[in-house]
ChimeraX commands (.cxc) that place a marker at each C-alpha (Angstrom):
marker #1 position 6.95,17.23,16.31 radius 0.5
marker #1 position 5.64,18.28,12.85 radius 0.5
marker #1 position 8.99,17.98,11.40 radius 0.5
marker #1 position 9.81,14.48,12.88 radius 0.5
marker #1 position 6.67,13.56,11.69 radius 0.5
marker #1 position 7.03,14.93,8.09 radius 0.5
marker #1 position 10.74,13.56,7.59 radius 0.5
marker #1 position 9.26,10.16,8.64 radius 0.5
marker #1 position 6.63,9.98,6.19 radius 0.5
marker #1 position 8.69,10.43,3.54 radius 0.5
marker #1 position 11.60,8.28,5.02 radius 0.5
marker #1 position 12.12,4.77,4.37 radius 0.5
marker #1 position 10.21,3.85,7.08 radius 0.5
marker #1 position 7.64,4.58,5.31 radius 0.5
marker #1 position 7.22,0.65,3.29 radius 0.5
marker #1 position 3.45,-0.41,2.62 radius 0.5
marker #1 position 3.00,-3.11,0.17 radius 0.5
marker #1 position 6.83,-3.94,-1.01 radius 0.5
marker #1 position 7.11,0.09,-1.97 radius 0.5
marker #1 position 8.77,3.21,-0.11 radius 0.5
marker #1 position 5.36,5.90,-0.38 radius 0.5
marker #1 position 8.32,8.06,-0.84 radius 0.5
marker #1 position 9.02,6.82,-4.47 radius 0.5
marker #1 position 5.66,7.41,-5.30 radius 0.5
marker #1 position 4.81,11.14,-4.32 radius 0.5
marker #1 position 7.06,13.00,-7.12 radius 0.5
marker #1 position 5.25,10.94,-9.52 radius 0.5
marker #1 position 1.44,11.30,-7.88 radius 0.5
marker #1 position 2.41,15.35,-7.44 radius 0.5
marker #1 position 3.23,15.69,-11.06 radius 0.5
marker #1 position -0.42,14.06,-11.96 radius 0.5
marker #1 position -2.33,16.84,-9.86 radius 0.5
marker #1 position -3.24,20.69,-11.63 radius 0.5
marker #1 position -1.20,22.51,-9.22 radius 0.5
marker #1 position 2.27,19.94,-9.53 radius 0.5
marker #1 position 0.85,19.35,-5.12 radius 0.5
marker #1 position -0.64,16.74,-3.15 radius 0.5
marker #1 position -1.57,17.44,0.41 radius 0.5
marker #1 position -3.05,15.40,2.96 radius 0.5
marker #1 position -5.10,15.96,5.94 radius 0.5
marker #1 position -3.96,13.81,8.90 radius 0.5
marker #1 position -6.65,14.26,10.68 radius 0.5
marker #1 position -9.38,12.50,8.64 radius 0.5
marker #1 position -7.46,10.81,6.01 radius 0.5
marker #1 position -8.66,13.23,3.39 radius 0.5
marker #1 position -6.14,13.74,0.19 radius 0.5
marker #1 position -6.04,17.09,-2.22 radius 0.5
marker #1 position -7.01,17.05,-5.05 radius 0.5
marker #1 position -9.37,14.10,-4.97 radius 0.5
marker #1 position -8.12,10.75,-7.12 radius 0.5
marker #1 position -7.79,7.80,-7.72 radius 0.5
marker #1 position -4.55,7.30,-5.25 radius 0.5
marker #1 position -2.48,3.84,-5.06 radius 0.5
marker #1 position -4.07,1.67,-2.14 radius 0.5
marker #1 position -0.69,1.88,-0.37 radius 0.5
marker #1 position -0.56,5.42,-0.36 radius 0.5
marker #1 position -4.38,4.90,1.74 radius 0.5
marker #1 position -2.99,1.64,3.79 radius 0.5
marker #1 position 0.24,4.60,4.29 radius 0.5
marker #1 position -2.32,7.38,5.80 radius 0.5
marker #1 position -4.33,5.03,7.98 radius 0.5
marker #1 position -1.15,3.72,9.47 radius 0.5
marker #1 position 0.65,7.13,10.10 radius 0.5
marker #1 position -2.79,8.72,11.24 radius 0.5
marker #1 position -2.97,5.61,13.55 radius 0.5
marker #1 position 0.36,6.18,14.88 radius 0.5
marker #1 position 0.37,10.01,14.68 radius 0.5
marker #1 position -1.49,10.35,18.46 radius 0.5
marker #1 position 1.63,8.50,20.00 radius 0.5
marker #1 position 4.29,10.69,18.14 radius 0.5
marker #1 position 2.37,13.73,19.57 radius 0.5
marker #1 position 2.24,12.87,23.21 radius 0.5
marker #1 position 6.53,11.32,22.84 radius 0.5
marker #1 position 7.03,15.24,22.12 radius 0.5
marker #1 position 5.33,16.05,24.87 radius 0.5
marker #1 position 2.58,17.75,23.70 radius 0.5
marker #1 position -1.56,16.84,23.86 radius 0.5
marker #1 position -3.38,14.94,20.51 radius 0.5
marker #1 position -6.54,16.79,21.67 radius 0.5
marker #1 position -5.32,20.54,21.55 radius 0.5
marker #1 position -4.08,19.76,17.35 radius 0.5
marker #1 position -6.29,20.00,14.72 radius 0.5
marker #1 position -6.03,20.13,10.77 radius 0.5
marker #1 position -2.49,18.61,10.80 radius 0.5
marker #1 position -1.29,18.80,7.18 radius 0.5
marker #1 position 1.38,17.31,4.75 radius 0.5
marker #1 position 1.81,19.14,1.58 radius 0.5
marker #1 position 4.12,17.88,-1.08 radius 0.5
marker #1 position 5.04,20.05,-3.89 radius 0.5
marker #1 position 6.56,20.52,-6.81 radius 0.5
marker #1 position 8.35,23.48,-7.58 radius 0.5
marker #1 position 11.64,24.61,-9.95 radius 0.5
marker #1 position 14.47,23.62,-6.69 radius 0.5
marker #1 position 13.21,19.99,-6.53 radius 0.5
marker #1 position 10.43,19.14,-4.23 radius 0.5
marker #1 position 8.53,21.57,-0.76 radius 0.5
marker #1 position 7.32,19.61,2.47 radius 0.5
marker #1 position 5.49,21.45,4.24 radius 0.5
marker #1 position 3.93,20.32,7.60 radius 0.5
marker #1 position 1.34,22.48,9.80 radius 0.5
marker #1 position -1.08,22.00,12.13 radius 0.5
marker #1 position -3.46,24.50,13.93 radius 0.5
marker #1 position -3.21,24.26,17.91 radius 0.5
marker #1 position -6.50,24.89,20.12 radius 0.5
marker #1 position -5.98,28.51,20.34 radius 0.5
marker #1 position -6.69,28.50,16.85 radius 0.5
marker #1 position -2.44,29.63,16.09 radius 0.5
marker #1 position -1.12,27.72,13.01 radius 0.5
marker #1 position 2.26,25.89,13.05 radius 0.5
marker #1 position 4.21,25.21,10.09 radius 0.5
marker #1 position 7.41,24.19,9.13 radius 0.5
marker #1 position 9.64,22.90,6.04 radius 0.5
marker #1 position 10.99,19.65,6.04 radius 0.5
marker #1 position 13.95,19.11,3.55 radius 0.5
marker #1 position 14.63,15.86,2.13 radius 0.5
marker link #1:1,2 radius 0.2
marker link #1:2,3 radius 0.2
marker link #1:3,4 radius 0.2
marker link #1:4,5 radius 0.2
marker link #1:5,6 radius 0.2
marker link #1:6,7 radius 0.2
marker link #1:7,8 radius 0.2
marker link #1:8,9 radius 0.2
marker link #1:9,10 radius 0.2
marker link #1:10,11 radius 0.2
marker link #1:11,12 radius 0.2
marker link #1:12,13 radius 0.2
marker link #1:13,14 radius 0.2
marker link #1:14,15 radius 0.2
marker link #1:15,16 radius 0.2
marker link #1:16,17 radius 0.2
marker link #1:17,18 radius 0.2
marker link #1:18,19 radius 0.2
marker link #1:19,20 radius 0.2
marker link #1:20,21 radius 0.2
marker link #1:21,22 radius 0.2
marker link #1:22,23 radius 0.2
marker link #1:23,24 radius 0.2
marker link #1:24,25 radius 0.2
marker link #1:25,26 radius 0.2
marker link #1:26,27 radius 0.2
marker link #1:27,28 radius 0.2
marker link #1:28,29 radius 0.2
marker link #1:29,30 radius 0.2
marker link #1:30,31 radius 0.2
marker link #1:31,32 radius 0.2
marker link #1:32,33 radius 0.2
marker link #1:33,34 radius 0.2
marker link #1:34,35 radius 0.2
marker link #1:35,36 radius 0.2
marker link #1:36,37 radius 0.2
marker link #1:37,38 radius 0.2
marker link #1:38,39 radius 0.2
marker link #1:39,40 radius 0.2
marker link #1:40,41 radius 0.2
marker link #1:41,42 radius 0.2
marker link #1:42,43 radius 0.2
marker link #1:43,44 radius 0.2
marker link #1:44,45 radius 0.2
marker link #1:45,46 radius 0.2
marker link #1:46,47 radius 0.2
marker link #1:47,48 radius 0.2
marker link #1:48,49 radius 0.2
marker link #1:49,50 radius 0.2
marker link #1:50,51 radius 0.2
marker link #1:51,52 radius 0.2
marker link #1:52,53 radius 0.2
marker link #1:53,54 radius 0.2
marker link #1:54,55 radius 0.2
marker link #1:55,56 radius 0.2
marker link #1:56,57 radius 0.2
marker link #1:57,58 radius 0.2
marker link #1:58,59 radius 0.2
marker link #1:59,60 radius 0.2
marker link #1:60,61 radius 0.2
marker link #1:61,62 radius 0.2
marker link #1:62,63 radius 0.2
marker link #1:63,64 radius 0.2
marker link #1:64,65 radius 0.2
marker link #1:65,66 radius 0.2
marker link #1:66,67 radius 0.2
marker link #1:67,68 radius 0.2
marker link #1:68,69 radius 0.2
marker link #1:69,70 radius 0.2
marker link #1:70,71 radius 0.2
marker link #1:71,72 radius 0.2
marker link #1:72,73 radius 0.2
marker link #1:73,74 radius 0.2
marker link #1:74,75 radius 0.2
marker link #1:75,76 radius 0.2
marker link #1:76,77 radius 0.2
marker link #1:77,78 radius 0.2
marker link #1:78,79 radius 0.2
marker link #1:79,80 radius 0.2
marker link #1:80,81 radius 0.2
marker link #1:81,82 radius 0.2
marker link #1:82,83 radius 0.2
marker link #1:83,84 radius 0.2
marker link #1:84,85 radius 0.2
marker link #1:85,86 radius 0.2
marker link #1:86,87 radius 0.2
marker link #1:87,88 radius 0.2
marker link #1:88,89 radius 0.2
marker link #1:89,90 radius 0.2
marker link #1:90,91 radius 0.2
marker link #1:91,92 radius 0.2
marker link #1:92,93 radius 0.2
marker link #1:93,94 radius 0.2
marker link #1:94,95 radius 0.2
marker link #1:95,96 radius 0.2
marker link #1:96,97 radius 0.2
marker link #1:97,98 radius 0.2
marker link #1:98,99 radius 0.2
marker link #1:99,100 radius 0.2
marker link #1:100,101 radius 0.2
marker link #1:101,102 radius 0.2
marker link #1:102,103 radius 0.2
marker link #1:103,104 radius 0.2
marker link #1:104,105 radius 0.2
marker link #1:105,106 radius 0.2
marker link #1:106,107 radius 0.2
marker link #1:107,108 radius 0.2
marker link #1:108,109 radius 0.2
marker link #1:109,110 radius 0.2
marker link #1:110,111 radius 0.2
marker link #1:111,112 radius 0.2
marker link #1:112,113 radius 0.2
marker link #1:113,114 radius 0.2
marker link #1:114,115 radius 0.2
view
């Protein structure tokens, strides 16, 4: 599920506003201190705090509108996930997507999703 959901967001299904969010993320990650944006699906909430495009915000609301649906088409309950992350990240290979989630007994999940 986290992976689905992470090569989806940065898929070209992802189109807000005549623009694939995609295109935009290198660019936004090389702005921020640590070369990293990450953002918290489950209140909207993006690290570090900026000044972000208003399709990268229309992007979030969507995908955190549509993210209870993905969940329960993998079978799994909305209610028993918390904290459900996207990082992007800069480093020397290219770009890092990581995806993670804590579960209700409080176990982190966390995978890579490559490009």
């Amino acid at each position: 599920m986290l992976h689905n959901f992470g090569h989806s967001f940065v898929s070209l299904n992802n189109y807000v506003d005549n623009d694939y969010v995609a295109d935009a993320l290198p660019q936004l990650a090389r702005q921020s201190p640590n070369y990293e944006l990450k953002i918290n699906f489950s209140n909207g909430e993006i690290t570090p705090p900026d000044n972000y495009p208003e399709r990268l915000h229309k992007s979030i609301s969507y995908w955190m509108d549509w993210l209870p649906k993905h969940i329960e088409n993998h079978g799994l309950e909305s209610e028993r996930l918390s904290d459900i992350y996207f990082r992007y990240r800069l480093v020397k290979a290219g770009t890092e997507i990581i995806v993670s989630c804590t579960d209700d007994r409080g176990v982190e999940h966390k995978v890579f999703v490559h490009k």
